[in-house]
N, C-alpha and C positions, 0 to 999 in steps of 0.2 A: 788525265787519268793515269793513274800509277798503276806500275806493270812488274809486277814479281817471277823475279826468275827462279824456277825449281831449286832447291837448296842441295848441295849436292850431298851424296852419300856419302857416310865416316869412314876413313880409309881402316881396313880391315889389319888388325895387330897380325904380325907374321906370323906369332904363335896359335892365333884362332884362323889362321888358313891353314896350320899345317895340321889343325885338331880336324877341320873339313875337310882337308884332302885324304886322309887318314880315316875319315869316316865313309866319303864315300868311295873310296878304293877297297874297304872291307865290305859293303854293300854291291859293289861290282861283283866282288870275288863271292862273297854267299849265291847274288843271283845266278852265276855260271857255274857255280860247284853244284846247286840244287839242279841245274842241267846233265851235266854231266853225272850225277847219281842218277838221276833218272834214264838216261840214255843204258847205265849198266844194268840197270831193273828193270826195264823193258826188254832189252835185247835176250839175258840170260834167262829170263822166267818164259820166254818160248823156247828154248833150246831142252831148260827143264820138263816144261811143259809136253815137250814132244812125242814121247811115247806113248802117255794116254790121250793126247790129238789124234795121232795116227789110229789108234785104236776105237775111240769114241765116232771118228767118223769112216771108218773104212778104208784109212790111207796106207802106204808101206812107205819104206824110208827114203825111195828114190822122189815120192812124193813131198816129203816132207822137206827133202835138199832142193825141190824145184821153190816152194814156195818163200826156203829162205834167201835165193838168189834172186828171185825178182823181187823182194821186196827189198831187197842192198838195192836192187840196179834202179829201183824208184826211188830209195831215199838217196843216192848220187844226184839222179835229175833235181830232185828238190834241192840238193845244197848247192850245187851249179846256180842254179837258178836264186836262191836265196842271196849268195855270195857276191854276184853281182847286183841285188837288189840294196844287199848293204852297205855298197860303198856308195851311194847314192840318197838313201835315206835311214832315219833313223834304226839304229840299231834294236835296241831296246825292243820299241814299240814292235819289230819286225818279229822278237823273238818271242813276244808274247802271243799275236796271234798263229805262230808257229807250237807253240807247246798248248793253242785252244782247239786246233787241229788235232793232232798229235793226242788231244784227251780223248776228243767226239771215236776216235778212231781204234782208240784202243778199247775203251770201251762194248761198243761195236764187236770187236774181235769175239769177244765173252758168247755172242749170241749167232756165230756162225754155224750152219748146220752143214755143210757140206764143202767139197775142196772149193770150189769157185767164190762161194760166200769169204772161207779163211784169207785164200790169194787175196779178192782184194781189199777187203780189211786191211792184213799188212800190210798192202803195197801202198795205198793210200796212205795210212800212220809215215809208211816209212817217209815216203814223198814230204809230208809236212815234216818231222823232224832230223829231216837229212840234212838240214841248216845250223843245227844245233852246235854243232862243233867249230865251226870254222868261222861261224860269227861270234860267240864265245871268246876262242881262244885269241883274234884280232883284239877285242878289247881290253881282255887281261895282259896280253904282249906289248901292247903300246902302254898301258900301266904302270907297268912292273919299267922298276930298274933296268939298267943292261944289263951289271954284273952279279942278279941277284931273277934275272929272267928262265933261267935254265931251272932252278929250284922252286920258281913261284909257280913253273906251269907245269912243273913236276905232283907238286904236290893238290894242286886243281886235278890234272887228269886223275891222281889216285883213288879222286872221289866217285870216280867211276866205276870202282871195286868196291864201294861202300854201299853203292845201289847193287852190285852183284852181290853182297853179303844180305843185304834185305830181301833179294827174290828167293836166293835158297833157306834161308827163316822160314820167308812167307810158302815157298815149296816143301818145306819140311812139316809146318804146322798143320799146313792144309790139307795135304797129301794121307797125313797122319788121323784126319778127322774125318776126312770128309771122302764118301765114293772119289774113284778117277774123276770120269764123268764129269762129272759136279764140279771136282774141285780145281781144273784147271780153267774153271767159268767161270769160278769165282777170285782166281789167281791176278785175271785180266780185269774184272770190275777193280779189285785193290789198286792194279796199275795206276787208274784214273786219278787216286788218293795227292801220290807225290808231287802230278803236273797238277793239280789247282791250287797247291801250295806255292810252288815254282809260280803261278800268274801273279800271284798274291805278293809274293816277293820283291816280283820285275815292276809292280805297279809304283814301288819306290826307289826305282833307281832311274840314274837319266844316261844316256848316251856319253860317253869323255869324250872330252876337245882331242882332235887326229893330229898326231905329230906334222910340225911343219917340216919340210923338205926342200932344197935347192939342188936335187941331183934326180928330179921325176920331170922335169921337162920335158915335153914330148912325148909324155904319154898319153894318149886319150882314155881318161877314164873308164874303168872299169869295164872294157874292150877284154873279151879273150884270146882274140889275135893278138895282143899286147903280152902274151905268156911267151910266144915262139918267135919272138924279135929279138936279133942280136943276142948281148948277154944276159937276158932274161931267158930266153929259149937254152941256152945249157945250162940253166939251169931247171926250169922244168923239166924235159926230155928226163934227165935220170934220178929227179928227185921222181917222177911218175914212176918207172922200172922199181925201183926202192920200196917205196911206198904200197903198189897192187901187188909187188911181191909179201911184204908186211902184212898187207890185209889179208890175202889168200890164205898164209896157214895161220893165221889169227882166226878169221872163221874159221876155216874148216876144222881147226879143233874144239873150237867153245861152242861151236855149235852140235857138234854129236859125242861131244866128252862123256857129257853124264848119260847117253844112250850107252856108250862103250862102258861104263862102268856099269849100267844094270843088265846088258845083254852080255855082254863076251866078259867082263870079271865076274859076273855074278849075283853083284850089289845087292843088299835089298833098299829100302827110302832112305833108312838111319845111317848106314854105311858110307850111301850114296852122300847123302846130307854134308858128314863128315868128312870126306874126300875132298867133297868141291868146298866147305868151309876152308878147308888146308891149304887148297889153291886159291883160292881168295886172299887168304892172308898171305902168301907168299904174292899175288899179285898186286896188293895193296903196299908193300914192301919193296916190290921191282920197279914200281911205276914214282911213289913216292923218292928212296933214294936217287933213282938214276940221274932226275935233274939233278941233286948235289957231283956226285960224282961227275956229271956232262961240266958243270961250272969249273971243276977242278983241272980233270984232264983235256976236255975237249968233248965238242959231240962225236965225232965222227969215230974216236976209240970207245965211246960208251956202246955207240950205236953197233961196234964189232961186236963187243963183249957180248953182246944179247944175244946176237946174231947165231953166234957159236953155240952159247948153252942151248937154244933151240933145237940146233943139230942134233947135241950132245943127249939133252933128256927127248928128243922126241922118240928116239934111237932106244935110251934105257925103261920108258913108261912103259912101251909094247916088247919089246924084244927081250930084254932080260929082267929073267923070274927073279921076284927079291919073294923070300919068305918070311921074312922077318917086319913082323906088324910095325915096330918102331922107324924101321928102315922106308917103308911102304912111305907113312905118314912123310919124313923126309924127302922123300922123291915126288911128291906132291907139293910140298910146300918150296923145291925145287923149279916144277914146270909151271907154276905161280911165276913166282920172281921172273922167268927168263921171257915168256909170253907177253907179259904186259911189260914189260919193263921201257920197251922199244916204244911205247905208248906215253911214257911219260917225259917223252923228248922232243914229240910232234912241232906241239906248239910252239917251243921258242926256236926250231930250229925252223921251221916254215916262216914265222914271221920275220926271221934274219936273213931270208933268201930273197924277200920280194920289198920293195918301195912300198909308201903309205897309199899313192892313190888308188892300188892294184894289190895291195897285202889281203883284202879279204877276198877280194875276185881269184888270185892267185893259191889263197890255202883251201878255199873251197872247191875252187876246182881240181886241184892235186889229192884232195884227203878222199872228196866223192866220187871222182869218175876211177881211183884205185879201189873206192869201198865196190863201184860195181864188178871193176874186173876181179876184184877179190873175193866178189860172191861167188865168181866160178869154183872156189875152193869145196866151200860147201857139194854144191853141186856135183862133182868130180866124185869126193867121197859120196855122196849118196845112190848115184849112180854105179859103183864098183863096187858098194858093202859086199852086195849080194856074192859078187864073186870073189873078192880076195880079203873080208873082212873089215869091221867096222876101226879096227885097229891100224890094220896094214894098210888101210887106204889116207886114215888121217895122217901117217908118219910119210906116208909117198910125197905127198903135198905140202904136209912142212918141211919136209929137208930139201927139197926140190928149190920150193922158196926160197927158204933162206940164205942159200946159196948162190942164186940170184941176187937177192937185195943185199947181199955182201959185196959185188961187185961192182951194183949199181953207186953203191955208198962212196966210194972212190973216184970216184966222178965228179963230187961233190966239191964246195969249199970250206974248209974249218971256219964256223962263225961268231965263235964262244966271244963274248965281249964285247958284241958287234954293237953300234946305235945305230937305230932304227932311222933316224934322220939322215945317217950316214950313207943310206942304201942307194 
């Protein structure tokens, strides 16, 4: 009896791998950028949302600051918890039933009648898409080039302002047509819209092959005691300080921005519309450029530069009067650029601090356990509106920050250039 051996497979021309690799490295990057839009159009369309929440159900605004702190400090637990889930099994697959949660849940939010029903709606949504980011940015970072990582994750994060550009659309249009009431019920059903196109997405991408390494020896997998060992541990310790500095007056402004523009400037929907339009575009612009700029001079001088203008315009939005309409628009499309800016340098600067078997265990637990402590921002502000205004409270908290995570930043090591194999 003759016995036939499998014939083996036609060795693949270089040029039709590199048409593959090129195809599915843009497939990667759509999958995570339709995350990340959606991460800025969920988050900003309750911040939007806020004033006829509070008023639809009978809440005030210290209310309003509790329920967005606990729902940061559930979507932390959830990307802890994700982050070490991904370095373990597939990615992909993890993110999709992450953004099937993350739909049921927002959803859901639309038909809350009262504070306890909203809590935990959000807490729950958050809890599922608190993975979002740090599972993401791991696979677009081992993707991407070394000398071309600082701008590919630059301009991924700025997609995060392109979903904050669709909530205030869909805030403007709705707001426009439809009762309060009503229309920030219907704001949350749309939410649903972008994540079941995000599943639809993720259903054709696969997980990429994880960098090999010769300098992770001894580390036990995706262990979080593996964060605070030897030189792994300085570097957590002040990239954390950095970081929940970062997030704290990151919330606490975008989250009662546009309450400060229609209660203490005056705003009406249209005005308001146009304000946080101006900040978007300057945020879409701080977060896109800064990776070029980090590739050029270094992270750790970009990450100043932010750091400062935050001072600078937190200082000028509330404290000095500009009367001049054109000048206004300016200084919005100012506190844009410098807010997110620091956003579009996360990722390749997280993935250049930690080894491959512990890169996603390590970014997820630095991005989520600072997004909890950074919900305290929020909180802070909503808590002391009452007394020292919606203004003076959000500038107490960014300048306070900032200047924090300026010091923590120097802690740090320049990584601009770095290979990931190399870590």
């Amino acid at each position: 009896m003759t016995t036939h051996s499998p014939r083996p497979s036609p060795p693949v021309a270089p040029e039709d791998r590199k048409i593959r690799e090129r195809s599915r490295y843009r497939r990667l990057f759509a999958a995570c950028g339709v995350g990340w839009a959606l991460d800025g159009f969920d988050y900003t369309m309750f911040s939007l949302a806020m004033g006829a929440i509070l008023v639809s159900l009978n809440l005030d605004v210290a209310d309003g600051g509790r329920i967005v702190t606990i729902s940061l400090m559930a979507s932390a637990l959830g990307g802890i918890i994700g982050g070490v889930l991904a370095d373990r099994y597939d990615r992909v697959k993890l993110l999709t039933w992450v953004m099937i949660g993350f739909s049921v849940f927002t959803g859901l939010t639309a038909l809350a009648q009262n504070y306890e029903q909203l809590l935990l709606f959000r807490s729950l949504e958050g809890f599922f898409f608190g993975s979002e980011w740090a599972i993401g940015a791991s696979m677009m970072a081992e993707a991407a080039r070394p000398e071309r990582r600082g701008r590919t994750m630059s301009m991924l994060q700025s997609l995060y302002h392109v979903g904050y550009a669709g909530s205030v659309l869909c805030y403007f249009a709705l707001f426009s047509l439809l009762d309060p009431d009503v229309a920030w019920r219907v704001l949350f059903v749309v939410g649903t819209v972008p994540a079941a196109v995000a599943i639809v997405i993720r259903l054709k991408v696969e997980d990429p092959p994880r960098p090999a390494t010769d300098t992770t020896e001894g580390f036990d997998r995706a262990k979080l005691l593996e964060l605070f060992r030897g030189r792994i541990a300085r570097r957590t310790v002040p990239l954390l300080v950095l970081q929940c500095a970062g997030q704290m007056y990151y919330y606490a402004v975008v989250s009662f921005f546009p309450l400060y523009l229609s209660e203490e400037r005056g705003l009406d929907i249209g005005d308001t519309s146009l304000y946080l339009w101006l900040t978007v575009l300057g945020s879409f612009a701080g977060a896109f450029v800064s990776g070029f700029v980090a590739d050029r001079i270094g992270r750790r001088p970009t990450f100043q530069l932010y750091y400062v203008g935050v001072i600078v315009m937190s200082l000028v939005v509330v404290l000095v009067p500009v009367h001049s309409l054109a000048l206004n628009y300016l200084v919005m499309l100012a506190v844009g650029i410098v807010f997110a800016g620091t956003g579009g340098l996360l990722g390749s600067f997280f993935s250049e601090l930690y080894p491959t078997p512990i890169r996603a265990t390590g970014m997820s637990f630095v991005y989520n356990t600072s997004r909890a402590v950074g919900a305290l921002g929020p909180l802070v502000v909503g808590e002391t509106a009452a007394a020292i205004g919606i203004g003076n409270a959000m500038i107490t908290v960014a300048v306070s920050a900032a200047v924090v995570a300026n010091v923590a930043l120097w802690c740090l090591p320049e990584t601009r250039g770095k290979d990931l194999a190399d870590i």
